[in-house]
C-alpha positions as CSV (number, residue, x, y, z in Angstrom):
1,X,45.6,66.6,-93.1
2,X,46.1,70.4,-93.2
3,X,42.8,71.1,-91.5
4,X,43.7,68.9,-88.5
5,X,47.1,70.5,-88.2
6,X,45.8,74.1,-88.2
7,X,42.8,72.8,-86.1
8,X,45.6,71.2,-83.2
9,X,47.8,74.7,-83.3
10,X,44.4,76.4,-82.5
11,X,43.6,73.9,-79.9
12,X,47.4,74.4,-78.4
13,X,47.1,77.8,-79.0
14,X,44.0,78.6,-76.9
15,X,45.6,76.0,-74.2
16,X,48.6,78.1,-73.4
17,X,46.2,81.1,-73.5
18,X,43.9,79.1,-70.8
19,X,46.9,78.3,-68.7
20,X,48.0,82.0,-68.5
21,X,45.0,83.6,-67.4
22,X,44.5,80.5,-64.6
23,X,47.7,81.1,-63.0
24,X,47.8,85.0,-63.3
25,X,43.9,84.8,-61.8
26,X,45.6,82.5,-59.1
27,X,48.3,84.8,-58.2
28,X,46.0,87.8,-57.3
29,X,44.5,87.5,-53.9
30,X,41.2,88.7,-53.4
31,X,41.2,90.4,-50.4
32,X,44.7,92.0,-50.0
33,X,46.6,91.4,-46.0
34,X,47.8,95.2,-46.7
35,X,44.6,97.0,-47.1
36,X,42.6,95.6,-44.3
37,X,41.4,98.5,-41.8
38,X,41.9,96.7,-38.6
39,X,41.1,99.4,-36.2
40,X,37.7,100.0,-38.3
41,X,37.1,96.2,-37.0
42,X,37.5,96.7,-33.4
43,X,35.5,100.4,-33.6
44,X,32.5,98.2,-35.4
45,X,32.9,95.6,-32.5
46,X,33.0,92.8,-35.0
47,X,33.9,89.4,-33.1
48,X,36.0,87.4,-35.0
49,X,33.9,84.7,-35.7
50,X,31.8,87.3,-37.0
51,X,34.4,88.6,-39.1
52,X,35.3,85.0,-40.5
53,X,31.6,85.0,-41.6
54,X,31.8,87.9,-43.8
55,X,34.9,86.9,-45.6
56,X,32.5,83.6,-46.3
57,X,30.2,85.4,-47.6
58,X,32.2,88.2,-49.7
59,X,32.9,84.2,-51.1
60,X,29.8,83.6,-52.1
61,X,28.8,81.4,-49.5
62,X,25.4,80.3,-48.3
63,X,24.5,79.7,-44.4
64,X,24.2,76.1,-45.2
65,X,27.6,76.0,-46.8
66,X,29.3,78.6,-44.2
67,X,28.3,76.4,-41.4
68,X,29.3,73.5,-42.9
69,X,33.1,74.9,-43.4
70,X,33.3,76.7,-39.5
71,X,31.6,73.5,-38.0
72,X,28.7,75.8,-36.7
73,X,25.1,75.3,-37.5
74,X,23.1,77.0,-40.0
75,X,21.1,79.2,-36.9
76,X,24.1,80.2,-36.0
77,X,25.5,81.6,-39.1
78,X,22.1,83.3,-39.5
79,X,22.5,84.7,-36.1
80,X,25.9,86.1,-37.1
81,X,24.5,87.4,-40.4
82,X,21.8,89.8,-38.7
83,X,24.9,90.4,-36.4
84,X,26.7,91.8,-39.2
85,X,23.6,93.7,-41.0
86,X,23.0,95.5,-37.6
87,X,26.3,96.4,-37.3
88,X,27.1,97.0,-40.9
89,X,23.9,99.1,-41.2
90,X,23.0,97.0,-44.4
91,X,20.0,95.6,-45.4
92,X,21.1,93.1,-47.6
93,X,24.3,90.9,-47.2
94,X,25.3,92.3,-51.1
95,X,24.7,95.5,-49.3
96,X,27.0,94.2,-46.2
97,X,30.1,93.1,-48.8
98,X,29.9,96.1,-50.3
99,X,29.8,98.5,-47.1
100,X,32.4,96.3,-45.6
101,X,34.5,96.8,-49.3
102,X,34.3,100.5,-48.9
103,X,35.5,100.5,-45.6
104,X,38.7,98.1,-46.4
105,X,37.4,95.8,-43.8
106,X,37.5,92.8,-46.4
């Protein structure tokens, strides 16, 4: 009997813990309103659909899975990817996040 009690404090322990780290990993916002370089957009002549596509992927977001949430198709996305590389001067879309990171453009 003293097992299962210690054994359902841990459980409730580790719970509350669970709960906290959720709701204060919820509460930051990954790409911060206040920080964004908005003139730094318009100088790289990003369109905004092209823009929407790179917070998508900074997300983690495939083609597939990026065209499925703007309704475009999967050419198109790949379209706007090279877009962004080009402009970006990236390589790589990891390259492209972080490029786009640096310049406080996501």
């Amino acid at each position: 009997m003293d097992v299962e009690i210690i054994i359902a404090v841990v459980a409730v322990v580790f719970f509350i813990v669970g709960i906290y780290i959720n709701k204060k990993s919820l509460n930051s916002e990954p790409f911060p309103e206040s920080e964004i370089n908005f003139q730094k957009i318009e100088a790289l002549e990003l369109s905004s659909r092209e823009y929407e596509v790179l917070t998508e992927i900074a997300k983690g977001l495939s083609n597939k899975e990026i065209g499925d949430k703007l309704f475009l198709s999967e050419s198109t996305i790949k379209t706007h990817v090279s877009n962004l590389l080009v402009k970006l001067n990236a390589k790589r879309r990891t390259q492209a996040i972080q490029i786009a990171k640096e310049m406080h453009i996501i």
